[in-house]
Each structure stands twice: as structure tokens, then as C-alpha cells.
SEKOL-303044 format. One record per residue (C-alpha): residue in one letter; x, y, z; residue number from 1. Coordinates in Angstrom, 1 decimal. Each point is the difference from the previous one (the first is absolute). Layout:
N
{code=A X=X Y=Y Z=Z pos=NUM}
...
This chain:
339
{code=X X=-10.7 Y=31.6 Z=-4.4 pos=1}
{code=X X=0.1 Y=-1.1 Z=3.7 pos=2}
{code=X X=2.9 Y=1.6 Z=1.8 pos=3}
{code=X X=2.5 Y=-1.7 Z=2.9 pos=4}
{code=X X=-2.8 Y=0.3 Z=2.3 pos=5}
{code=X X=-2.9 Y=-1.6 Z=-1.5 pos=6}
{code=X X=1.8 Y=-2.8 Z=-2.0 pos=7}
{code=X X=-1.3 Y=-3.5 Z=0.5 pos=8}
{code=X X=2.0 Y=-3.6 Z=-0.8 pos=9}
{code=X X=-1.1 Y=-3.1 Z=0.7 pos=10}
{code=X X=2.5 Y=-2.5 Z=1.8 pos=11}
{code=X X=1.5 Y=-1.5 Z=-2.5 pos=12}
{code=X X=0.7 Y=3.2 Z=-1.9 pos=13}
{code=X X=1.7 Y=1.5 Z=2.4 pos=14}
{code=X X=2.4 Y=-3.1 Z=0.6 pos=15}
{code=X X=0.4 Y=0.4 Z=-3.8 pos=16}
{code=X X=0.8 Y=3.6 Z=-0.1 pos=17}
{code=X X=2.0 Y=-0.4 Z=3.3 pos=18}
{code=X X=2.5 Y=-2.8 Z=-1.9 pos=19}
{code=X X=-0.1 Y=2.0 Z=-3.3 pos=20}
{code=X X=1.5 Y=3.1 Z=1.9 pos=21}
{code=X X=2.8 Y=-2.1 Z=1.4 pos=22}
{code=X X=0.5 Y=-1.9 Z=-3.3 pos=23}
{code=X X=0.5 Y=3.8 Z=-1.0 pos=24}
{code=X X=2.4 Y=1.0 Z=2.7 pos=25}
{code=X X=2.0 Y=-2.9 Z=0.4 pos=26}
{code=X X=0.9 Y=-2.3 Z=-3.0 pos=27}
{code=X X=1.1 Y=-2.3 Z=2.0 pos=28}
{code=X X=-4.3 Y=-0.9 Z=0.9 pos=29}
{code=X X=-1.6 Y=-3.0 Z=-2.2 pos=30}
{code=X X=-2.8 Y=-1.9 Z=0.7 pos=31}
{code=X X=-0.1 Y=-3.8 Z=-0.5 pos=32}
{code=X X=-3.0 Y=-2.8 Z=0.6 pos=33}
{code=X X=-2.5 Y=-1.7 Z=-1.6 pos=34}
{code=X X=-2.6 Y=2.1 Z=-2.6 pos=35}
{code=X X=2.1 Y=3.2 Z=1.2 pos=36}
{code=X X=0.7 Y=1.0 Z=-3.4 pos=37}
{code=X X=-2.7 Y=0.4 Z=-2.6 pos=38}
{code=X X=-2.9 Y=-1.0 Z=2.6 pos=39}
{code=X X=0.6 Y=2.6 Z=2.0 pos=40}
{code=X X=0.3 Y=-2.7 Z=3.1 pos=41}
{code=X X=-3.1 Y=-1.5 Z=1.0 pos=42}
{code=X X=-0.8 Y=2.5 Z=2.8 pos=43}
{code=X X=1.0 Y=2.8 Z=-2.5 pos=44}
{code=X X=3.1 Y=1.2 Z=2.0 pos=45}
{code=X X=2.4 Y=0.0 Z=-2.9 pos=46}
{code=X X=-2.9 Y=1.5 Z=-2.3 pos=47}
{code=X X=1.9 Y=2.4 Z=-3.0 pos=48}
{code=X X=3.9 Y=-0.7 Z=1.4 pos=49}
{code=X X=0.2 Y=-2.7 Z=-3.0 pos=50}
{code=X X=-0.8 Y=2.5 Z=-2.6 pos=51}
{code=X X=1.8 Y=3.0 Z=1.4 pos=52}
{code=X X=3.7 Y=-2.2 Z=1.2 pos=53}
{code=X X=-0.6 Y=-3.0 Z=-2.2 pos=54}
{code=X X=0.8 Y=-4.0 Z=0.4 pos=55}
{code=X X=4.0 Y=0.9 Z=1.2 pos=56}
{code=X X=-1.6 Y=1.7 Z=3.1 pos=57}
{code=X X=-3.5 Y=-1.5 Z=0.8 pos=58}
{code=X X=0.9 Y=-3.9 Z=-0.8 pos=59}
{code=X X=-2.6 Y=-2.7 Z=-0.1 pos=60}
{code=X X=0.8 Y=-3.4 Z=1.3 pos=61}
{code=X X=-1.0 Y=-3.2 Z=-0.3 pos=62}
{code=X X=-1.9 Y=-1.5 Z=3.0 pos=63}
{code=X X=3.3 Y=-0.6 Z=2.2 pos=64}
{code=X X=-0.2 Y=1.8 Z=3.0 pos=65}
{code=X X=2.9 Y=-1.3 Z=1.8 pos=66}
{code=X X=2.1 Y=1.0 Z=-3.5 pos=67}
{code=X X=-1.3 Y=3.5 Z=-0.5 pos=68}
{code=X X=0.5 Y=0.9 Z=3.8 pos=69}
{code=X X=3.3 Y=-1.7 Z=-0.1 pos=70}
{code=X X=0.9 Y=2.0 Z=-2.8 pos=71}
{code=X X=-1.2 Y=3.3 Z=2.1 pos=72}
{code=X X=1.9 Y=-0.7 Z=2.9 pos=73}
{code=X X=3.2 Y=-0.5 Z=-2.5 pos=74}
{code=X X=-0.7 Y=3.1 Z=-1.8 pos=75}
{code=X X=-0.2 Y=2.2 Z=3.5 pos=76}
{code=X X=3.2 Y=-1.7 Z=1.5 pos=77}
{code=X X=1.4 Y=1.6 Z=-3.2 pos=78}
{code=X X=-1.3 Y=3.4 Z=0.9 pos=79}
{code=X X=-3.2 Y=0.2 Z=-2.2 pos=80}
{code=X X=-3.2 Y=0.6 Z=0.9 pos=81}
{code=X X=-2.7 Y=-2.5 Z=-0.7 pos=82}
{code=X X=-3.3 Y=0.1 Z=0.8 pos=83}
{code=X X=-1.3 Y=-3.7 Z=-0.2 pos=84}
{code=X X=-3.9 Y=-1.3 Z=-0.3 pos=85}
{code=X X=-1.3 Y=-2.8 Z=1.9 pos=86}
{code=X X=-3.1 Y=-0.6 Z=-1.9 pos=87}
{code=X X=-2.3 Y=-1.2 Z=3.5 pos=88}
{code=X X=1.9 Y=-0.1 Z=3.1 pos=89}
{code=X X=-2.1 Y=-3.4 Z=0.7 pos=90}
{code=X X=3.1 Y=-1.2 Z=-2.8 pos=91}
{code=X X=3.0 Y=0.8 Z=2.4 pos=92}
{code=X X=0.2 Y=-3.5 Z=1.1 pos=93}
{code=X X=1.8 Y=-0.5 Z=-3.6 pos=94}
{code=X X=3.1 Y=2.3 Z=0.5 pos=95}
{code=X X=0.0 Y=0.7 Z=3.8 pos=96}
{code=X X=3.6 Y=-1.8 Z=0.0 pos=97}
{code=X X=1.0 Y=2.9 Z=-2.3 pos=98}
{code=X X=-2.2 Y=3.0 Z=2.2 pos=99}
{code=X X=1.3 Y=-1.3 Z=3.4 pos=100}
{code=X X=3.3 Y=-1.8 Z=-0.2 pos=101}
{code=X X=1.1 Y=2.2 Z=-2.5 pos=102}
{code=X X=-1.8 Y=3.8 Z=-0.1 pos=103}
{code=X X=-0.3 Y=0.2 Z=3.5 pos=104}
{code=X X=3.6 Y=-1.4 Z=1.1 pos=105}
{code=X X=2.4 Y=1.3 Z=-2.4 pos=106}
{code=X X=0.6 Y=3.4 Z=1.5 pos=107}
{code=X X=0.7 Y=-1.5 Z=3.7 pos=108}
{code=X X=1.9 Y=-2.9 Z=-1.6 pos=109}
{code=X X=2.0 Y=2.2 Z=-2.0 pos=110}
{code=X X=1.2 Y=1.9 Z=3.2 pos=111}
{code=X X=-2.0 Y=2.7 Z=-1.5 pos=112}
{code=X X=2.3 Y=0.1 Z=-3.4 pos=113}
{code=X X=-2.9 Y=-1.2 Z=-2.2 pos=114}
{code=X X=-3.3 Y=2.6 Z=-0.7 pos=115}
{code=X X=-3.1 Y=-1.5 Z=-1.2 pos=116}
{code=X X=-1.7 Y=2.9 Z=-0.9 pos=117}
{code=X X=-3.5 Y=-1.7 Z=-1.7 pos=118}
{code=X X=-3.6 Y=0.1 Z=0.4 pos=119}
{code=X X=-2.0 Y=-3.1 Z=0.1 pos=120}
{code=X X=-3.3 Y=0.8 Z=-0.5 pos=121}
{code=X X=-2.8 Y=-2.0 Z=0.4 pos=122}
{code=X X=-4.1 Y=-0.2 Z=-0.7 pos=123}
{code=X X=-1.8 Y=-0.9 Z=3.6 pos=124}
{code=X X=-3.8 Y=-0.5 Z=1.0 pos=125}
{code=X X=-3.3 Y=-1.4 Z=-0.5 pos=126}
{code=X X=-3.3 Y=1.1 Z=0.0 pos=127}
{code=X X=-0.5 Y=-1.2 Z=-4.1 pos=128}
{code=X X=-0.6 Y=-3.6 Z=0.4 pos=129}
{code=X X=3.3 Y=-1.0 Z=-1.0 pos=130}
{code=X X=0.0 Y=-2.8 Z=2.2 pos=131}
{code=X X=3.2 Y=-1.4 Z=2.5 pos=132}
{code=X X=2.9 Y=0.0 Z=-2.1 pos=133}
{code=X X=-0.6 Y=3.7 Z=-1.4 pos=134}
{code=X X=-1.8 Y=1.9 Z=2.9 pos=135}
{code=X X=2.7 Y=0.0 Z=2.9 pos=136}
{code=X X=1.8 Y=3.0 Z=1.4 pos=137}
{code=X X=2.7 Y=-1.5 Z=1.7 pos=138}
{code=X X=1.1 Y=3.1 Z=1.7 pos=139}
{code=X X=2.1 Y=-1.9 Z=2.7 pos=140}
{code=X X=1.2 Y=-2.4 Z=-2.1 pos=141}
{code=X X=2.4 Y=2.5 Z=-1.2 pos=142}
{code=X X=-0.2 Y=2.2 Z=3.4 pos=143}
{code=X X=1.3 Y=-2.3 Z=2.0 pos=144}
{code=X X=3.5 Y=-1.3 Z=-2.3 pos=145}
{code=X X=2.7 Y=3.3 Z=1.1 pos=146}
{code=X X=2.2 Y=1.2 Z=-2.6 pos=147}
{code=X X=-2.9 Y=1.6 Z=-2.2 pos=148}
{code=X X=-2.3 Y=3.2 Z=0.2 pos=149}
{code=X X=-3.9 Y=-0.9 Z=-0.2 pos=150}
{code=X X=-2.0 Y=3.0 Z=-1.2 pos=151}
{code=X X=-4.4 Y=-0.6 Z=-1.0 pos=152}
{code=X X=-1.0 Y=3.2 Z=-0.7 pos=153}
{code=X X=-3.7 Y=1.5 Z=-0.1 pos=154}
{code=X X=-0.7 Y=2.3 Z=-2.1 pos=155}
{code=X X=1.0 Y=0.9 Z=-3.8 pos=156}
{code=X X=2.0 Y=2.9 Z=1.8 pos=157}
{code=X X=2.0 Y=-2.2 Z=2.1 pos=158}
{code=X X=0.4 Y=-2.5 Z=-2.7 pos=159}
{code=X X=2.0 Y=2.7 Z=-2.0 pos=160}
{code=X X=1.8 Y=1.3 Z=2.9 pos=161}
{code=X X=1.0 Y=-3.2 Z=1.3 pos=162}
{code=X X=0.8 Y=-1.5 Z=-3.3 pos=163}
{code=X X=2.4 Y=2.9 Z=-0.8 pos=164}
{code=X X=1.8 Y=-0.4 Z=3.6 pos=165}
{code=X X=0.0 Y=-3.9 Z=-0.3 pos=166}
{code=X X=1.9 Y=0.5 Z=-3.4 pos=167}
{code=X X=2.2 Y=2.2 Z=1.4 pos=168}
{code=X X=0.9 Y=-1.7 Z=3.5 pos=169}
{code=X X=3.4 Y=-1.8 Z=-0.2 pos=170}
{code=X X=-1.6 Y=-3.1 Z=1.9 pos=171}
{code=X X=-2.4 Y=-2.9 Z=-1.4 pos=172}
{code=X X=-3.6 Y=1.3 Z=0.0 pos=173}
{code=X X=-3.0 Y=-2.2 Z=0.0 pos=174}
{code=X X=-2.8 Y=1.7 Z=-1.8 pos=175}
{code=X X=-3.3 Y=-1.2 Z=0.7 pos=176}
{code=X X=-2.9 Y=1.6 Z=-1.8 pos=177}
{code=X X=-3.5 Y=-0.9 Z=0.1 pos=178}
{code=X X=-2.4 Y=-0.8 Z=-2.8 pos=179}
{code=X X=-3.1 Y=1.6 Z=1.1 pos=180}
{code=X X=1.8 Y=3.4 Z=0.2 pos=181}
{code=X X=1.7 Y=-0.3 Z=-3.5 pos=182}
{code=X X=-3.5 Y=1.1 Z=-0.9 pos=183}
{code=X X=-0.2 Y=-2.3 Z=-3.3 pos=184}
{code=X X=-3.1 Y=-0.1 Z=-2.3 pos=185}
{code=X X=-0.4 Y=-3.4 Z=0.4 pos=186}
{code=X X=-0.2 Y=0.0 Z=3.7 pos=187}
{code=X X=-2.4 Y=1.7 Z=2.2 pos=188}
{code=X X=0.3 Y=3.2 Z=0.0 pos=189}
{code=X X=0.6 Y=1.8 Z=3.5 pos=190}
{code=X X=0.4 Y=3.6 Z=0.7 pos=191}
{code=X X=3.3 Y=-0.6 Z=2.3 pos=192}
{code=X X=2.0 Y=-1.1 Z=-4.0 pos=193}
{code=X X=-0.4 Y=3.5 Z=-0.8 pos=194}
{code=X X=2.0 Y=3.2 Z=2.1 pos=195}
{code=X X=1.5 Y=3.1 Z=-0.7 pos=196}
{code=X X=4.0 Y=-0.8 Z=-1.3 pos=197}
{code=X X=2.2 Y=3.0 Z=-1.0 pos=198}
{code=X X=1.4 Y=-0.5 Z=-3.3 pos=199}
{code=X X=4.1 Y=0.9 Z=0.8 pos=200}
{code=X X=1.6 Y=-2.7 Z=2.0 pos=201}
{code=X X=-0.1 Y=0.2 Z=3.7 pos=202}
{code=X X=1.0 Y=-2.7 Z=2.8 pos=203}
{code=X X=-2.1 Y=-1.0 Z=2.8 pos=204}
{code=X X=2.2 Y=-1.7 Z=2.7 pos=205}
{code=X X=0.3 Y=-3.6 Z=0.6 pos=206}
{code=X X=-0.1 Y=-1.0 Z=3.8 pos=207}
{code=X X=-3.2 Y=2.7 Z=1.3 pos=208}
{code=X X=-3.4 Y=-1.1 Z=0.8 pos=209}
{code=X X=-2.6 Y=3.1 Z=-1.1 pos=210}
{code=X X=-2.8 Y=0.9 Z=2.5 pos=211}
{code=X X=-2.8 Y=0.2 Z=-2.6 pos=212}
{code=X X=-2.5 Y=1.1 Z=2.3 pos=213}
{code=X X=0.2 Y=1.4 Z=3.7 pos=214}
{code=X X=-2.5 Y=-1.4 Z=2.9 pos=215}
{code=X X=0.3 Y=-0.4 Z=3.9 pos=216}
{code=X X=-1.8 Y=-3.1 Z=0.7 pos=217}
{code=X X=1.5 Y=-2.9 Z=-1.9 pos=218}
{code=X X=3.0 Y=-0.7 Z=-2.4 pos=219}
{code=X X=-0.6 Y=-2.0 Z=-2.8 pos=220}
{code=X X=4.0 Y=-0.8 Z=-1.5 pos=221}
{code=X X=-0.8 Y=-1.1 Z=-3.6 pos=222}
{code=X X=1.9 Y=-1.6 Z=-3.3 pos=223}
{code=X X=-1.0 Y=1.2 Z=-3.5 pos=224}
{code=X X=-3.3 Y=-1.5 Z=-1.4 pos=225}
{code=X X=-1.1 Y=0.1 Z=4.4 pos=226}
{code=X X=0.5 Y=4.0 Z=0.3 pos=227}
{code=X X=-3.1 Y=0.7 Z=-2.2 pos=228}
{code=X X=-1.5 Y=-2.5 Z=1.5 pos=229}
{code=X X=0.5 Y=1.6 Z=3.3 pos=230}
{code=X X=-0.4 Y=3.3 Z=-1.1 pos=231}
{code=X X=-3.7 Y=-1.1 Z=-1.2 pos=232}
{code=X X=-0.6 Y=-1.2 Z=3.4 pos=233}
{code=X X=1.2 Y=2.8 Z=2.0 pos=234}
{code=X X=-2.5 Y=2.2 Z=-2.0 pos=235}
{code=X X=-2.5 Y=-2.4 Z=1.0 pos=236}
{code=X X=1.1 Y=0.1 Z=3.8 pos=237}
{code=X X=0.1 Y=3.9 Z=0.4 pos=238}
{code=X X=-3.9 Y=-0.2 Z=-0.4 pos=239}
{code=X X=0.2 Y=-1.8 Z=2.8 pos=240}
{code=X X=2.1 Y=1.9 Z=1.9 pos=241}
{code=X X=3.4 Y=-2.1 Z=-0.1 pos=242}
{code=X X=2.3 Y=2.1 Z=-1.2 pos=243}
{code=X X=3.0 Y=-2.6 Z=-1.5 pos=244}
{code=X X=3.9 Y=1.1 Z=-1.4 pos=245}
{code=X X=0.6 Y=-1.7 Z=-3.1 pos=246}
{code=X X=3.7 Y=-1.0 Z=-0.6 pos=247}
{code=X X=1.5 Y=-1.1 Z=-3.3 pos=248}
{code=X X=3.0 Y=-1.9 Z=0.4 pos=249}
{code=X X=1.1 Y=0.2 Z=-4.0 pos=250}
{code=X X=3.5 Y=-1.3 Z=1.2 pos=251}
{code=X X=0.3 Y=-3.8 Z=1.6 pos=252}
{code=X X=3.9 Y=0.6 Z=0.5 pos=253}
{code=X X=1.3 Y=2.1 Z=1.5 pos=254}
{code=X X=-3.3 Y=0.1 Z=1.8 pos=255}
{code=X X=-1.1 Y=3.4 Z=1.8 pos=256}
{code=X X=-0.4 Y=-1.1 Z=3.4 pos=257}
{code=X X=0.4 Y=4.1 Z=1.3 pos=258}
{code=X X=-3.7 Y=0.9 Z=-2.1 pos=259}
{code=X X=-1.4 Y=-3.6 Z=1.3 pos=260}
{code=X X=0.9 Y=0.7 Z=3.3 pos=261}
{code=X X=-0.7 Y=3.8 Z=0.3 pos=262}
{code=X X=-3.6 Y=-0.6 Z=-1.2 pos=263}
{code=X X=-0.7 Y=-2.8 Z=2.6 pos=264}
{code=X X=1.1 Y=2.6 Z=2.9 pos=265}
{code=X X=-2.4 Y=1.9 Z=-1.5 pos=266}
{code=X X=-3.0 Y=-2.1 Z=-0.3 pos=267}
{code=X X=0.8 Y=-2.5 Z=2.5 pos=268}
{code=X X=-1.6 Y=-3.0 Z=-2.4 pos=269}
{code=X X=1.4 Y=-2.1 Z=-2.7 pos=270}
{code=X X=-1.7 Y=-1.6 Z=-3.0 pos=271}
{code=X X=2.6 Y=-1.8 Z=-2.6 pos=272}
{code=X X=-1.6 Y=-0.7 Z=-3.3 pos=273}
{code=X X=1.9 Y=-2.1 Z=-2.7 pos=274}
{code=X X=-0.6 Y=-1.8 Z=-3.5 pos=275}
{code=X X=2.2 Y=-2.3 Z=0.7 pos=276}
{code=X X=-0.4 Y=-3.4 Z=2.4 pos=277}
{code=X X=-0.6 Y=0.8 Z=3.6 pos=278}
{code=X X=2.9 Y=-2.3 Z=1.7 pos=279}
{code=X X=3.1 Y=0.8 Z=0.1 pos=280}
{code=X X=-0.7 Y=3.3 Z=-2.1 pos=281}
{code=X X=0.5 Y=3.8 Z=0.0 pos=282}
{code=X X=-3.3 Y=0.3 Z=2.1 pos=283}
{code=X X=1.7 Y=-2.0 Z=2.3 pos=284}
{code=X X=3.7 Y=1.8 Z=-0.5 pos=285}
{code=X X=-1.5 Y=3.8 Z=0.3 pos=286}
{code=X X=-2.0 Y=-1.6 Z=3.4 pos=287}
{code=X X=3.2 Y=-1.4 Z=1.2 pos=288}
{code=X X=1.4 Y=3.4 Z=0.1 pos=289}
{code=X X=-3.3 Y=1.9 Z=1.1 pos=290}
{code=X X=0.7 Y=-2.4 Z=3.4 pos=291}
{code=X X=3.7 Y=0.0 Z=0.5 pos=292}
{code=X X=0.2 Y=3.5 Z=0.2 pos=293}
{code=X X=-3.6 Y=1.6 Z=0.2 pos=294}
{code=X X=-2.1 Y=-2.6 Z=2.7 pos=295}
{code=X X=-0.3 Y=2.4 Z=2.4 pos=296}
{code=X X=-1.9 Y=2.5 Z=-1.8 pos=297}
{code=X X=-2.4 Y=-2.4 Z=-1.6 pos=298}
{code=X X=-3.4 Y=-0.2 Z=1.4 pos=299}
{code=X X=-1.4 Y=-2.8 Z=-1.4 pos=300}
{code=X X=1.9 Y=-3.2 Z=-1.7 pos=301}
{code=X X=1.4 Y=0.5 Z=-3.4 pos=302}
{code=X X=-1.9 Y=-1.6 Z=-2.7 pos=303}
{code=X X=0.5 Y=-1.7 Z=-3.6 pos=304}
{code=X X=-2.1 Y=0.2 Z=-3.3 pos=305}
{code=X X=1.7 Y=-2.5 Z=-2.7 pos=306}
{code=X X=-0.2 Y=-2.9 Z=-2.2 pos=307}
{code=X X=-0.8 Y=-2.8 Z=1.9 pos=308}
{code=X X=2.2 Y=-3.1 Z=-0.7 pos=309}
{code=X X=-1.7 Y=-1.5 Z=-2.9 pos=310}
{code=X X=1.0 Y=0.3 Z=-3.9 pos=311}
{code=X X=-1.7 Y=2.8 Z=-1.8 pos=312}
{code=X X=-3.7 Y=-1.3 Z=-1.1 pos=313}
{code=X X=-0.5 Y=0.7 Z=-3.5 pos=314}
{code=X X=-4.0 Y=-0.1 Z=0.5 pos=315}
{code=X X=-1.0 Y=3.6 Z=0.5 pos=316}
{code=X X=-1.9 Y=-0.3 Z=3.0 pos=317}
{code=X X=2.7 Y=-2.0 Z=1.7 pos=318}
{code=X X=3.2 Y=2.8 Z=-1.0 pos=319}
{code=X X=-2.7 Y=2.3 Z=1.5 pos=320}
{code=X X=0.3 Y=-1.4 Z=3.2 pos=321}
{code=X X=3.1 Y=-0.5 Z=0.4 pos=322}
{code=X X=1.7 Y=3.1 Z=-1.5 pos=323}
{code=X X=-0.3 Y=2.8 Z=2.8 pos=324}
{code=X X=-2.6 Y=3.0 Z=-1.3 pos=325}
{code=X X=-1.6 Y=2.9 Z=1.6 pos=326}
{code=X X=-3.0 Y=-1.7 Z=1.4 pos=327}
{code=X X=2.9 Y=-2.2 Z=1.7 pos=328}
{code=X X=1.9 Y=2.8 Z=1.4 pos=329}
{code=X X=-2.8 Y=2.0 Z=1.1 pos=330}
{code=X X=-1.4 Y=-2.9 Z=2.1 pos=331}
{code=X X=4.0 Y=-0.8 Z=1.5 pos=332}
{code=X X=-0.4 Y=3.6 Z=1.3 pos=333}
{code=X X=-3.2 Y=-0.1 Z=1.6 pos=334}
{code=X X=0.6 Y=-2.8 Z=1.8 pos=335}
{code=X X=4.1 Y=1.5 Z=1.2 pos=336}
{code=X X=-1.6 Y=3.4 Z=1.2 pos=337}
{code=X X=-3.1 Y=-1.7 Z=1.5 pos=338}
{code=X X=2.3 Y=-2.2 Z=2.5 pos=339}
């Protein structure tokens, strides 16, 4: 029997086990969205919860997004809990009158009276050919709109960790997981779905950026799906003698400008690398702060790695190119440390 040192989960396991644990604690935790229930959600982060809590506490919906988020925003203004499912984030156009006008502002329009204590969680990400209307991150979509916490967690640990302190945090939480790490049958199977998760519940904060890997020469800042792909790269780069820090970010807002900034006085070089579209982005956010209040330590001009401005290709050859990957990262670095 593997022990609390050796025990593996895959991503969507432990978001299941992390919601299960706070169903368990708190009766005031349920789960609503589409194919939550009996499916398991599609992503399999409600796996199990229908047949341990039943329909009363893990409720399917019909496909009304701007109705079952509604009724989550009602249900925490009443001092419940909920933990609501946005099937693909690429679907928030649908309801965003009821995310922003509503989740977001009813705590500062209330004078602070009103709590909206939910989760909105939310599938992000490409790299399965699911073409431009399922294959978006959207990171600063919801990064950018104050009055919710953004959190897009890594790795199956942080995914419990940060599930369990988003269902606990008395403030809106947006909850953006990505396929590829819910390490699905179906889906290509990567060794970054899988990590080591202790079985009792545990909170990993919201708001700190991780250094995932230490170097002197170059700081790569990355988001979710982007830190393995930089940590692949940097492996490839210590062969050649480039020795590059690897920050995750895990936490859009609050964002942790103290770890950002600390490793850029370190290394003196910046590389941003995002999922999401390049403009007016987090690659562009995160450089924004590296040069209000780090320029003079930087060597060499801070540079971006991210979507470029089209729609997600659904030919496979075309997401390749423009999703960010190692190969990508690897050859942003050379050519930073080489000027």
C-alpha cells in the first residue's frame, strides 16, 4: 500500500478528493454545472462526489450558464458555499454579466455587507485539437476584471491545495484548471497529470508564485501548462551552460510580484511565457512590473513567449505553432542570454 510519501493522483483526482474533503467539512459545499453529477464532469473533477453526497449536493444543470452561475452567486450571498462549473472557459461570453457585474461587484457594492464565498471553476487549454471555441485559456480575461481571485495551478498537488483554499476563501475565486494536466485517458497522456498528493486535506496559499527551479542566468516567469514547458527547456539549456530560474506563477490575482521581482535581481534577464494571447496579456502584465520597478537590474530587454493573436488552429501542425512548447522556450532563451 503506498504511504503519504509515495502516493500518486492525477489532476483531476486530486480536485475531486480536494472538494469531497470540504463537502465533508462544511455542509454548506455543493457542486453545480453541467455533467457534474453522474458524469463525473467532463474533465473528471467532480469524479465519485455524485455517488458519495448525492443529486441535493452535486446538481446537474441544464445548459444555462448564466442560470446556474446566477444561482451560485445567490446561494453564497446567502452564506453557502458553492462550487460552480464552467464547462470550457471559451463559454464565459454566455454568463459574463452574471461573473462580472454580479460575482465580482457585490462585496464592494454591498459596502462589504454581502460575502460571495464561491468557486468558479473552469477547464482551460489546447494542445488536443479542439479548435477556437474550446482551446483558449483566457487568463487575463478574468485577470484583468478586480473583485475576483484568479488561481491556474500546475501540478495535481497544487490543484488540491488550492482547490481546498479557493473553497475556503471568503472572496469569489476563479478556478482555472487545465485539461492536459487532468491526466484523462482519453487525452495524451503527460507525466506532469500525475504528482505526489497527501491524502488529508491541506491548503496551499492563493496569491504566491513557487520557484520551481533555481538558476542565475535567466528567469523564465511561467503559467500552468508553460512551467513544464519551461522546465523541459531549462534542462535542455543547462547542457549548454545557461543556467535559467523557473517561476510558477499558480496565482494571476493577487499576483506575486515579491518572487517575480526577487528572481530578476537575481538573474538580471526576463523571459515571460504564456498560453494565452500575447497582447494585452499576463506576459505583458508580469513584464510591466519586471520594468516599473526592476529596469535597472536587467541586462538585457525583457522578453515574451505567447499565443500570437490569431484563434486557436484546430489543424495539428498549426496549434503546434502557435501554442508556446519547449523547443519555443529554449530558443527565446538563447537568443535573451546571447544579446
Amino acid at each position: 500500500m503506498a504511504t503519504s510519501t509515495t502516493r500518486m493522483l492525477t489532476g483531476n483526482k486530486a480536485m475531486a478528493e480536494a472538494i469531497a474533503q470540504e463537502m465533508e467539512r462544511d455542509e454548506r459545499v455543493f457542486v453545480l454545472g453541467e455533467d457534474v453529477g453522474v458524469y463525473g464532469g467532463i474533465f473528471g473533477s467532480t469524479e465519485g462526489l455524485y455517488a458519495r453526497f448525492g443529486p441535493g449536493r452535486v446538481r446537474d444543470t441544464p445548459i444555462s450558464e448564466t442560470g446556474f452561475i446566477g444561482a451560485a452567486i445567490g446561494a453564497a450571498a446567502e452564506g453557502m458555499r458553492p462550487i460552480a462549473e464552467l464547462m470550457f472557459v471559451d463559454f464565459h461570453g454566455v454568463c459574463m454579466d452574471q461573473i462580472y457585474n454580479h460575482m465580482a461587484k457585490i462585496h464592494y457594492m454591498s459596502g462589504g455587507q454581502v460575502k460571495l464565498p464561491m468557486v468558479l471553476m473552469t477547464a482551460v487549454g489546447g494542445g488536443y485539437n479542439d479548435a477556437a471555441q474550446h482551446s483558449q485559456t483566457l487568463y487575463a480575461s478574468f485577470a484583468h476584471l478586480p473583485g475576483m481571485k484568479v488561481v491556474a495551478p500546475s501540478t495535481p498537488y497544487d490543484l488540491k491545495g488550492m482547490m481546498i483554499s479557493a473553497i475556503r476563501d471568503d472572496n469569489p475565486v476563479v478556478f482555472m484548471f487545465h485539461k492536459s494536466l487532468q491526466g484523462l485517458g482519453w487525452m495524451t497522456q503527460l507525466d506532469a497529470s500525475v504528482g505526489h498528493v497527501p491524502q488529508a486535506p491541506y491548503t496551499v496559499p492563493l496569491g504566491k508564485a513557487k520557484v520551481v527551479r533555481e538558476g542565475t542566468d535567466v528567469t523564465i516567469v511561467a503559467i500552468q501548462m508553460m512551467t513544464h514547458a519551461a522546465l523541459e527547456a531549462a534542462q535542455r539549456l543547462e547542457a549548454d551552460g545557461v543556467s535559467a530560474e523557473v517561476v510558477d506563477l499558480r496565482s494571476l490575482v493577487p499576483l506575486d510580484k515579491e518572487t517575480i521581482l526577487n528572481s530578476v535581481r537575481k538573474t538580471h534577464r526576463l523571459l515571460v511565457v504564456d498560453e494565452d494571447y500575447r497582447s494585452y496579456g499576463m506576459s505583458a502584465e508580469v513584464a510591466a512590473v519586471a520594468a516599473e520597478e526592476a529596469l535597472h537590474d536587467l541586462d538585457a530587454p525583457i522578453r515574451r513567449l505567447a499565443v500570437p493573436d490569431v484563434p486557436i488552429p484546430y489543424s495539428r501542425p498549426l496549434e503546434q505553432f502557435v501554442i508556446p512548447n519547449a523547443q519555443h522556450v529554449y530558443e527565446a532563451v538563447i537568443g535573451l542570454v546571447r544579446q
